[in-house]
C-alpha positions as CSV (number, residue, x, y, z in Angstrom):
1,X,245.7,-25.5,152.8
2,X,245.4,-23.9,149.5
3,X,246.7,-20.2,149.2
4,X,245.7,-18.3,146.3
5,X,247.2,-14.6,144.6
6,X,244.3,-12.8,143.0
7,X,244.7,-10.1,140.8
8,X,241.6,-8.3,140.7
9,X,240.2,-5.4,138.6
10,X,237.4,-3.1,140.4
11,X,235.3,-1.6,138.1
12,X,237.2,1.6,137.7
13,X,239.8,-0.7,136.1
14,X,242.3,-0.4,138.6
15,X,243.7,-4.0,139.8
16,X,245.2,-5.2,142.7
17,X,246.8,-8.4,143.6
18,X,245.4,-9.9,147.0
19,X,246.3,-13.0,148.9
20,X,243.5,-15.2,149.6
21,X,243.3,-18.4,151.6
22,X,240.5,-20.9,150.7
23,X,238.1,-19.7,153.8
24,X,238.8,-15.8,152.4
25,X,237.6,-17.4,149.2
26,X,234.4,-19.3,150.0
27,X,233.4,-16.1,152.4
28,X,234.1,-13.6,149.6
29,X,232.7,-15.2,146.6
30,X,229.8,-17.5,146.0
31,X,231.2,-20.8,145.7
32,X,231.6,-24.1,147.7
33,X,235.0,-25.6,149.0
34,X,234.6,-28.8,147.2
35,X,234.6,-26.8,143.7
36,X,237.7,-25.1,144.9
37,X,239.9,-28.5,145.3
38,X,240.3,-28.2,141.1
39,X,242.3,-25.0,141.6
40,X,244.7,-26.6,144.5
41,X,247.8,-27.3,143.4
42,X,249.2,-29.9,146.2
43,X,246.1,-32.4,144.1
44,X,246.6,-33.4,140.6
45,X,243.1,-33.1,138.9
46,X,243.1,-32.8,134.9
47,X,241.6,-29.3,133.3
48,X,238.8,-28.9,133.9
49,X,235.4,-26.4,134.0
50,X,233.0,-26.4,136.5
51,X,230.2,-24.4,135.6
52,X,227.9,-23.6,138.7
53,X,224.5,-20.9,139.3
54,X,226.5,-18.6,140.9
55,X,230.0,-18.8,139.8
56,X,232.3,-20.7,137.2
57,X,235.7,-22.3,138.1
58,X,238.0,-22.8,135.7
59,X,241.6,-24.8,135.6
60,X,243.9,-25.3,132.5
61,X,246.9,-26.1,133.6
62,X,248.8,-22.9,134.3
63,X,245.3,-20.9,134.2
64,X,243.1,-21.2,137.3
65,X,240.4,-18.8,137.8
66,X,237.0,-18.4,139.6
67,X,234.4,-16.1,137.1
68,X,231.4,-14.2,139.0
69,X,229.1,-12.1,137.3
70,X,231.0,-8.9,138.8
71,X,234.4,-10.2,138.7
72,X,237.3,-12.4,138.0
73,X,239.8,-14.1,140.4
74,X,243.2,-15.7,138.8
């Protein structure tokens, strides 16, 4: 199961770093669970950019992040 370690920033600009597991993920933030197999580390996809309505996911090698209008997950 994929585990992720988000730093986020709230909108006073104070971050925080948060453990998420892919079910805390797809419950927070707008996204399905087949998008989020690009940022699991145990499969070896290429870099890539999904671009969705709601919600882009992004992986380049060492730099996986999901991007919502109101924030963004590494």
């Amino acid at each position: 199961m994929m585990m992720e370690q988000s730093s986020d920033e709230e909108s006073c600009g104070e971050g925080m770093i948060v453990d998420w597991d892919k079910f805390d993920i797809m419950r927070r933030l707008p996204i399905n669970g087949r998008d989020l197999r690009i940022l699991d580390s145990l499969l070896s996809y290429p870099s890539a950019i999904l671009v969705r309505d709601t919600a882009i996911v992004l992986n380049l090698e060492h730099i996986k992040a999901i991007i919502t209008t109101d924030e963004v997950s590494l």
